[in-house]
ZATI-364912 format. One record per residue (C-alpha): y, z, x; residue in three letters. Coordinates in steps of 0.02 Angstrom, whole numbers, plus 50000, padded with zeros to 5 digits. Example, Ala and Ser with C-alpha at 12.3 -4.5 7.8 and 13.67 -1.06 7.14 Angstrom:
PT       v       w       u   resn
PT   49775   50390   50615    ALA
PT   49947   50357   50684    SER
//
This chain:
PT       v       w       u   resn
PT   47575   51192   49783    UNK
PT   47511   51335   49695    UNK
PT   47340   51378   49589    UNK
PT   47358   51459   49440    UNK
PT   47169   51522   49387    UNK
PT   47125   51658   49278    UNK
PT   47077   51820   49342    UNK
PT   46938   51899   49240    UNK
PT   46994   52064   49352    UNK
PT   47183   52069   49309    UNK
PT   47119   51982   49141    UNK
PT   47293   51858   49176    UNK
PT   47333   51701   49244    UNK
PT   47390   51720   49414    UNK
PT   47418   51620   49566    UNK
PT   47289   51603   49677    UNK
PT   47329   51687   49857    UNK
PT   47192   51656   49956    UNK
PT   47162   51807   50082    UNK
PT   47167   51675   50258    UNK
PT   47294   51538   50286    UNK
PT   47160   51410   50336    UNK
PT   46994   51448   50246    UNK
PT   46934   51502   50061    UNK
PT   46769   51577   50048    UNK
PT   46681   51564   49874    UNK
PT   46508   51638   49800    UNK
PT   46439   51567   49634    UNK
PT   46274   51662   49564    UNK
PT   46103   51597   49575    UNK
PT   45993   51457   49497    UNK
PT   45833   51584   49443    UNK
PT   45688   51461   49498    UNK
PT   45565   51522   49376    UNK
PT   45593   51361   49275    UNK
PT   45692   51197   49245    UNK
PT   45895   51239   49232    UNK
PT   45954   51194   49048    UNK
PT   46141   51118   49053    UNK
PT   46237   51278   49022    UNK
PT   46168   51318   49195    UNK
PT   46234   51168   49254    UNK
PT   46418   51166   49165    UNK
PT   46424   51345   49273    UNK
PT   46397   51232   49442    UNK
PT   46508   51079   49368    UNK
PT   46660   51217   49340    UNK
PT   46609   51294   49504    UNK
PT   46624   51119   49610    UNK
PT   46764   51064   49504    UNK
PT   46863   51232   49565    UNK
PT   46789   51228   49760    UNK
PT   46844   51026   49759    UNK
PT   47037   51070   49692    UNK
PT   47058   51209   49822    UNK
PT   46968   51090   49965    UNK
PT   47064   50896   49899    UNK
PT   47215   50977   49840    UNK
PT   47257   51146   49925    UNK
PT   47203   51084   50101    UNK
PT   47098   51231   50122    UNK
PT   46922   51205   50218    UNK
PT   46800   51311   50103    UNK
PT   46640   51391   50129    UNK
PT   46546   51382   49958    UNK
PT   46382   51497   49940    UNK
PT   46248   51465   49798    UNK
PT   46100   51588   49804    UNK
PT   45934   51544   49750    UNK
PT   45852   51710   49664    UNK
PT   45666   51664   49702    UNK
PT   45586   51842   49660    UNK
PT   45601   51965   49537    UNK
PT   45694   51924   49394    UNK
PT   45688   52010   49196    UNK
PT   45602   51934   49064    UNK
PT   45737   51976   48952    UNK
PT   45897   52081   48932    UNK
PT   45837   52228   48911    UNK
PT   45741   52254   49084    UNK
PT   45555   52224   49039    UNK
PT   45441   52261   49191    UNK
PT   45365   52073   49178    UNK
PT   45436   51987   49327    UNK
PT   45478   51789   49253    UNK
PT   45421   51722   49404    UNK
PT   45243   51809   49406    UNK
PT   45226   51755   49213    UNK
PT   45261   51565   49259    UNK
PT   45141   51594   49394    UNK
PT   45004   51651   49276    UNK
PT   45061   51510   49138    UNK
PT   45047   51372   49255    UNK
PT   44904   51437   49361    UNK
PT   45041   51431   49543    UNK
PT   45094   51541   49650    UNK
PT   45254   51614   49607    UNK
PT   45325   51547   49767    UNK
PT   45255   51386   49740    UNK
PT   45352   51406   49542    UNK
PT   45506   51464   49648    UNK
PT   45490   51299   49765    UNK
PT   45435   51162   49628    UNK
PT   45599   51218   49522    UNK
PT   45702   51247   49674    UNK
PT   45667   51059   49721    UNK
PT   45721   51004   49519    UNK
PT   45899   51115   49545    UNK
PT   45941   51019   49710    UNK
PT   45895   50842   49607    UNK
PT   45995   50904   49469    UNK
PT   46161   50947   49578    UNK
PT   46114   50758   49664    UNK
PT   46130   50666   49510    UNK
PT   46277   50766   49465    UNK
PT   46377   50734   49620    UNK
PT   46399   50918   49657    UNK
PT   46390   50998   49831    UNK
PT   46400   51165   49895    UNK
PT   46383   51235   50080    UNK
PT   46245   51387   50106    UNK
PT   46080   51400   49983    UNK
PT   46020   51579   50019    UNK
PT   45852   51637   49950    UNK
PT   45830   51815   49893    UNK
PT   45661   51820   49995    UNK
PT   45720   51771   50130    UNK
PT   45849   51914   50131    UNK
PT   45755   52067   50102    UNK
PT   45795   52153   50272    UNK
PT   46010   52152   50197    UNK
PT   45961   52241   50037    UNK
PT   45873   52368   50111    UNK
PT   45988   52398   50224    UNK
PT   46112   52386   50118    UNK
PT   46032   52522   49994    UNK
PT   45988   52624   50143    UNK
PT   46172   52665   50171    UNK
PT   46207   52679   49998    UNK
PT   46077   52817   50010    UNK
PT   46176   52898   50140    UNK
PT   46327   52899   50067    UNK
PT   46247   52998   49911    UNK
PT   46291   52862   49778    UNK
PT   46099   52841   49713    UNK
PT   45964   52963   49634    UNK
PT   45773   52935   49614    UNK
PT   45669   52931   49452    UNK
PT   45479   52994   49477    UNK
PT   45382   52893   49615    UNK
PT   45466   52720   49583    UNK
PT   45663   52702   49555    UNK
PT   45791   52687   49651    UNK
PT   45959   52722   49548    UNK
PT   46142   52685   49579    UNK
PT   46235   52849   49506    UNK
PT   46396   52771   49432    UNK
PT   46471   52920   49393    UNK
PT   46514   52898   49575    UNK
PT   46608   52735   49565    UNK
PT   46777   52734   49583    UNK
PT   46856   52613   49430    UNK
PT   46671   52583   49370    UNK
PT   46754   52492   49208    UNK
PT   46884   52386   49297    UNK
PT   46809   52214   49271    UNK
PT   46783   52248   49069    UNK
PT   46875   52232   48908    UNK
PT   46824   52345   48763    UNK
PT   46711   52220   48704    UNK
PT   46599   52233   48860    UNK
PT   46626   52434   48860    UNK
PT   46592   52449   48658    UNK
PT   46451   52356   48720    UNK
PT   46390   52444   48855    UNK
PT   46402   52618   48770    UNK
PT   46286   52560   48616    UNK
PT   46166   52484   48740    UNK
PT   46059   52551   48847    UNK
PT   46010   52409   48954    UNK
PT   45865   52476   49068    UNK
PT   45747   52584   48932    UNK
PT   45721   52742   49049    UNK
PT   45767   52908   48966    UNK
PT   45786   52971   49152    UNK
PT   45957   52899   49176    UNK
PT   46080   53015   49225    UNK
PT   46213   52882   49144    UNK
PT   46181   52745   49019    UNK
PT   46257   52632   49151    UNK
PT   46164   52683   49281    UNK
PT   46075   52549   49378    UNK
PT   45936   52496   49494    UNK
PT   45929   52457   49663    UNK
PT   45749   52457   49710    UNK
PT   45574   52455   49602    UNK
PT   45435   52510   49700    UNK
PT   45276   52423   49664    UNK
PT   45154   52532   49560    UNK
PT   45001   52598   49669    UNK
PT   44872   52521   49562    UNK
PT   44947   52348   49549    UNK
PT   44975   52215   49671    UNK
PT   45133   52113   49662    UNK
PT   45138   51918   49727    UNK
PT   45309   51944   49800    UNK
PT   45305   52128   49849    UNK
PT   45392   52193   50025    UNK
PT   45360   52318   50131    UNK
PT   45519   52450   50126    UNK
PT   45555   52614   50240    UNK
PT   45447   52699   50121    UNK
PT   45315   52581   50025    UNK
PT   45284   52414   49956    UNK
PT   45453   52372   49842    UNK
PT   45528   52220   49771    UNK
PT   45737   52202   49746    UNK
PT   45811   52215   49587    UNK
PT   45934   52081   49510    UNK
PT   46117   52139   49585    UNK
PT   46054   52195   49739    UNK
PT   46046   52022   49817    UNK
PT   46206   51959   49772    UNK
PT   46290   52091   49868    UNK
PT   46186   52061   50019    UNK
PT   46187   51873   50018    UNK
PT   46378   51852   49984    UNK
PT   46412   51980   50129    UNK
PT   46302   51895   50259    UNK
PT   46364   51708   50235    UNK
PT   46556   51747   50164    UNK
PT   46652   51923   50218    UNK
PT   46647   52101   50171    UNK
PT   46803   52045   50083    UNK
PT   46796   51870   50010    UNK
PT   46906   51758   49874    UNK
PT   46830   51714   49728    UNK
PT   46665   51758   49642    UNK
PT   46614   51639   49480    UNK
PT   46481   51617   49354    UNK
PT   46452   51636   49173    UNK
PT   46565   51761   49078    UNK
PT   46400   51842   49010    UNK
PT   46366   51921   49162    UNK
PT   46539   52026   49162    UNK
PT   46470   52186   49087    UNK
PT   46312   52197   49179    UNK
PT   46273   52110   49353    UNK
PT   46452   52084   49413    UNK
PT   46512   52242   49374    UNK
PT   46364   52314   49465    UNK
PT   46394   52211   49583    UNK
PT   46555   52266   49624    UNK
PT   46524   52439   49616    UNK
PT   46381   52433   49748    UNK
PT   46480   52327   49838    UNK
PT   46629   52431   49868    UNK
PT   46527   52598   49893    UNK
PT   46453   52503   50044    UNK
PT   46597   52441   50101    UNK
PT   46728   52582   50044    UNK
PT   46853   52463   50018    UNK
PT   46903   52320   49860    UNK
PT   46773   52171   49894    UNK
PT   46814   51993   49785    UNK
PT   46987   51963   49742    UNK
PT   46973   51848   49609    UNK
PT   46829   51833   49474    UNK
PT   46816   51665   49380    UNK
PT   46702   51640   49224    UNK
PT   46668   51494   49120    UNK
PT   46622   51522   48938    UNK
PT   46470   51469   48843    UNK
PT   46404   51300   48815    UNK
PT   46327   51318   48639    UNK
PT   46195   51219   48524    UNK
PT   46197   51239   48356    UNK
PT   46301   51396   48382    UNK
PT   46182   51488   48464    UNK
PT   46218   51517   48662    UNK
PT   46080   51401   48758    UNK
PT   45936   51505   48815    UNK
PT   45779   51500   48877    UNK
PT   45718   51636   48810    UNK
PT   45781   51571   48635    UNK
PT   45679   51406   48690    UNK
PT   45824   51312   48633    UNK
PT   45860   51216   48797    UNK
PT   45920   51047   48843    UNK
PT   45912   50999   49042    UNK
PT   45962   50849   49138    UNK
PT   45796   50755   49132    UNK
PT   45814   50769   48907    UNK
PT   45985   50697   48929    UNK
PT   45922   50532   49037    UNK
PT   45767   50532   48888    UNK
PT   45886   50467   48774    UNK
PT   45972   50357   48897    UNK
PT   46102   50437   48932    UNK
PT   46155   50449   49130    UNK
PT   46194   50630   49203    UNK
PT   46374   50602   49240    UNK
PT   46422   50586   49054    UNK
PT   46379   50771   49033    UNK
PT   46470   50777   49186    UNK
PT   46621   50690   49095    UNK
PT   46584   50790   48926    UNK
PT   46609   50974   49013    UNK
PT   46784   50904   49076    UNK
PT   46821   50882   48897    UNK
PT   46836   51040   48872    UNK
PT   46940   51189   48944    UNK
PT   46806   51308   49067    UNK
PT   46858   51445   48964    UNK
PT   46827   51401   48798    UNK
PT   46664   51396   48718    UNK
PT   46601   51202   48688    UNK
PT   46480   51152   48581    UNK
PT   46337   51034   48615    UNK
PT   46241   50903   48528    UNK
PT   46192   50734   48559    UNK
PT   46312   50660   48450    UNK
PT   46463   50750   48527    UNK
PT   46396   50665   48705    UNK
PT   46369   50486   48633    UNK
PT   46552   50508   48571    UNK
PT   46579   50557   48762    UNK
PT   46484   50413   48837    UNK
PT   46572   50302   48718    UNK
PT   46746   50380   48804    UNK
PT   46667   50369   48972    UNK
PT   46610   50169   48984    UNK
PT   46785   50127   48903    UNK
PT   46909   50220   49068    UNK
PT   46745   50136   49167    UNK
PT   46771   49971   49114    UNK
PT   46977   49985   49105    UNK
PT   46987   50030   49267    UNK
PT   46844   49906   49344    UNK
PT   46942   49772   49258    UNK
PT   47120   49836   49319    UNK
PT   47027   49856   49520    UNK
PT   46960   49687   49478    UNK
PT   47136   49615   49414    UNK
PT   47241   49680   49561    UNK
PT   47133   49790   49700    UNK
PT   47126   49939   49770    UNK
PT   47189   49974   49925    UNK
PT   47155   50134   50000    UNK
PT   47304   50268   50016    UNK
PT   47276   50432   50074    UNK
PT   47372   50597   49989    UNK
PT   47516   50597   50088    UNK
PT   47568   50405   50025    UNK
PT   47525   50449   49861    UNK
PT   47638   50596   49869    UNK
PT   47783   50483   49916    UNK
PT   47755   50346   49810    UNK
PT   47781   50470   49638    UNK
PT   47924   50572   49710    UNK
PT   48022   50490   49593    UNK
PT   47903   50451   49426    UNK
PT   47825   50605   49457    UNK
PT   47654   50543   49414    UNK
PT   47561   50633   49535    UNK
PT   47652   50804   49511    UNK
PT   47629   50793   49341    UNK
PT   47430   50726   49341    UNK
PT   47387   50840   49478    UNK
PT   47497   50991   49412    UNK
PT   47341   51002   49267    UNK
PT   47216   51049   49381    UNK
PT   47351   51175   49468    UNK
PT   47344   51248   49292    UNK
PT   47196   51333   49270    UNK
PT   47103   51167   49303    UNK
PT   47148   51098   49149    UNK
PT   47049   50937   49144    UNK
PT   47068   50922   48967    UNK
PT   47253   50845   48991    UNK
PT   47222   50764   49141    UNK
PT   47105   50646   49051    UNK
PT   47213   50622   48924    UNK
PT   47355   50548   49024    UNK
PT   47249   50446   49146    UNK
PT   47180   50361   48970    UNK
PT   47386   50366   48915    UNK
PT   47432   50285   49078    UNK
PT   47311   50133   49060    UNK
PT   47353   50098   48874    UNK
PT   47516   50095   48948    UNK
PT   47489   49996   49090    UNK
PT   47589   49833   49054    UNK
PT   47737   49934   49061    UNK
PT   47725   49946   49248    UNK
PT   47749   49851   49394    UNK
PT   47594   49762   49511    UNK
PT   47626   49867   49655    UNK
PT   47640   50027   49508    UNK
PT   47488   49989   49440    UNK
PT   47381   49973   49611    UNK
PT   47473   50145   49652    UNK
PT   47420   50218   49475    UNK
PT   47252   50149   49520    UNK
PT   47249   50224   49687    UNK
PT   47301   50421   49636    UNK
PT   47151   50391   49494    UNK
PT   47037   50333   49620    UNK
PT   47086   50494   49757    UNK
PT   47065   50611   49598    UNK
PT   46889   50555   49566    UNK
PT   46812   50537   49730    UNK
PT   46879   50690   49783    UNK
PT   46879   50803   49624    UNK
PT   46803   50732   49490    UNK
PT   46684   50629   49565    UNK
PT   46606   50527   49420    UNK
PT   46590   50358   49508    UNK
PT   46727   50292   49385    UNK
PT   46756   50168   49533    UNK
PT   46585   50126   49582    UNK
PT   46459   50038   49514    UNK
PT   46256   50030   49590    UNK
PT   46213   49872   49618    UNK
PT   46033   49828   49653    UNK
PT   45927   49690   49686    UNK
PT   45795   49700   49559    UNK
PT   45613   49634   49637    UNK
PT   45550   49454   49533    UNK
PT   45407   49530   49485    UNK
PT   45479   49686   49424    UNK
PT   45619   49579   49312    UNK
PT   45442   49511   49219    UNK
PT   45361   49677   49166    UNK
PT   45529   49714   49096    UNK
PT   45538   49582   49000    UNK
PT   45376   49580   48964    UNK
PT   45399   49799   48901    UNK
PT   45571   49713   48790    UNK
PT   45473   49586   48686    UNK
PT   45318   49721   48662    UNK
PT   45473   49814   48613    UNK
PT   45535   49682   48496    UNK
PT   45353   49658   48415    UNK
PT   45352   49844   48377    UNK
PT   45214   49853   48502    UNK
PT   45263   50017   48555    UNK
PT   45110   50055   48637    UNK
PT   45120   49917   48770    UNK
PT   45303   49949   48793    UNK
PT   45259   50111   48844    UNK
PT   45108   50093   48951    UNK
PT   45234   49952   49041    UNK
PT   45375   50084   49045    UNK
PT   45271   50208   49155    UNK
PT   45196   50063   49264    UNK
PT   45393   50027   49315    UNK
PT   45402   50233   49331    UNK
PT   45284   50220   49469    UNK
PT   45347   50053   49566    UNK
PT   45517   50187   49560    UNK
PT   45617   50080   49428    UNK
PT   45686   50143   49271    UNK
PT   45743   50073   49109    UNK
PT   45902   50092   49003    UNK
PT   45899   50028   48826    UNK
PT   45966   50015   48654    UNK
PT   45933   49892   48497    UNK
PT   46015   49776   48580    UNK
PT   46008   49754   48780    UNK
PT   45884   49837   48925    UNK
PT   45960   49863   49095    UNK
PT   45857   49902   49261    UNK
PT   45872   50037   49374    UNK
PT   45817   50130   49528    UNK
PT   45745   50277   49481    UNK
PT   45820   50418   49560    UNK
//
């Protein structure tokens, strides 16, 4: 079986040849921990797992899957402002920026939870300072950087070999109108930064001591460093959002490979934008939606989970609440058809090998599992698991509990949305009462009550789901 993924790189769709027999090693860019992630962040990690659970489920590779957490120094905007975001949130909030970096940290991890997504290594930046400057030490020694005045350290990519190789002309048009750090002391306008020394008259929360004087890492810096340490000097595939093409992961690659003097990530995979209102999600822009808004309107995280897989990783989706009750609606009806069919006829369990055999002939798994060996097209593999069950009466029992069966293996070990599994709690007397008790405040338009009731349940660690017309009791998570 062969991947076919797009190759931001070759800019085709090629087949993915991993560089060992037995193992895949994968880096995805950083949650920056200077607030709550919005969920474009998170479609970035839902494409990332999707990807890392196809090569792992259906490839039979074991794979080593690094997320770093950048927990210092990070812009407050695109054009390279000197206002670290962390040390703002640490003035807004009255914290120290490590305890920002740590509270937020803590909300990513209980985001990817209630996503089902897992990954392997969580880096921090801080915790790596001793790799970037030794990293930009021998960078320094192999004459690829220049200083500005007291307190820059530059990367001179007039020295890069291929400097332009991972852009289109829309990044270089781009990158030629733009200067994207505001110093008139560039040699090039593409020139970058590898280290920021701290100004002698200020004093920086997450400043380090370097071979020189108190410093703090700039943005691309860590990547490098991080990805080296837990992956290879050489590794397969580097993703994240396709905004970062023309600035960090080109830099990235070209501080890379003048370390290493040799090519560094063989294949780079971006997803597009998830939009609202046709404006890219941003924090900057304020216009952000995270997990904990979606579960606000009663809506459980696995239905955006669902949503992103209606849509192809490459193309740009747009986002509103409407568009995901439309989703949900989708979701609780494949749900509920195949509870009913498990229900009807079981499951037994059949592991990939049986499954294999048992379609040789209808080709049902080849052609169900050949979507996600296309550029993980989940778009058409949802549409013929829904095809297959309004079809079902046209198969056989033992059919059916083997269509069941290759649905079941896809979403444990792909999608994994639970379409199989359903929480089932027992829900304390006394707890039943107060939400009864918050449903008929409810009903009297007492919403005062209701809500005074809602966050007593909050704190006894229950939750409640409602509409017009039915409440439903949960753990909170």
């Amino acid at each position: 079986m062969k991947l076919k993924v797009f190759n931001t790189l070759t800019k085709k769709k090629e087949d993915f040849i991993p560089l060992s027999k037995e193992k895949v090693w994968i880096y995805s860019c950083w949650p920056t921990v200077y607030s709550k992630p919005h969920i474009w962040n998170m479609k970035a990690y839902i494409f990332a797992n999707l990807l890392r659970n196809v090569i792992e489920n259906i490839l039979w590779y074991k794979v080593t899957h690094v997320v770093n957490i950048t927990d210092v120094w990070h812009l407050t905007d695109d054009w390279d402002s000197w206002e670290d975001k962390l040390e703002k949130a640490s003035k807004k909030e009255n914290k120290t920026a490590r305890e920002i970096a740590r509270e937020y940290e803590k909300i990513f991890f209980m985001y990817l939870k209630k996503l089902n997504l897992s990954f392997d290594i969580f880096p921090r930046a801080t915790d790596h300072i001793h790799e970037q400057i030794e990293m930009v030490k021998t960078l320094e020694k192999k004459w690829y950087t220049y200083k500005i005045d007291w307190d820059w350290i530059y990367m001179d990519t007039s020295k890069v070999k291929d400097y332009w190789k991972l852009l289109n002309k829309w990044h270089l048009d781009w990158i030629l109108a733009c200067a994207r750090v505001k110093n008139d002391k560039k040699k090039n306008k593409t020139d970058f930064a590898l280290w920021k020394f701290s100004p002698k008259d200020k004093q920086r929360q997450m400043e380090r001591e370097s071979p020189r004087w108190l410093w703090f890492p700039w943005w691309h810096i860590e990547c490098s460093a991080m990805s080296s340490k837990y992956l290879w000097e050489r590794f397969d595939i580097h993703t994240w959002w396709i905004d970062h093409i023309p600035v960090h992961h080109t830099n990235e690659i070209a501080q890379s490979e003048c370390y290493f003097w040799h090519d560094w990530v063989h294949y780079w995979i971006h997803n597009q934008f998830l939009n609202l209102k046709e404006w890219k999600m941003s924090k900057s822009l304020w216009n952000v939606i995270t997990i904990e808004d979606i579960e606000k309107k009663w809506i459980e995280p696995l239905v955006f989970k669902y949503f992103i897989y209606l849509a192809s990783y490459r193309s740009i989706q747009d986002f509103s609440y409407e568009d995901l009750k439309s989703a949900e609606k989708s979701f609780k009806k494949l749900k509920k058809n195949l509870n009913t069919l498990k229900t009807s006829f079981g499951l037994t369990k059949i592991n990939l090998n049986d499954i294999k055999n048992i379609y040789e002939e209808k080709k049902i798994w080849w052609q169900l599992i050949d979507y996600l060996l296309d550029d993980l097209d989940t778009v058409r593999l949802i549409a013929d698991i829904n095809k297959y069950l309004k079809n079902i009466k046209n198969f056989k029992k033992d059919e059916i509990i083997n269509i069941l069966s290759l649905i079941k293996y896809i979403d444990d070990k792909i999608f994994k949305l639970n379409l199989f599994y359903e929480k089932n709690i027992e829900i304390p007397k006394n707890i039943q009462e107060l939400a009864k008790q918050r449903w008929k405040a409810k009903e009297n338009k007492d919403f005062k009550t209701a809500d005074k009731i809602r966050e007593q349940l909050l704190n006894l660690w229950y939750k409640i789901l409602d509409n017009k017309d039915w409440y439903k009791i949960i753990l909170k998570d």
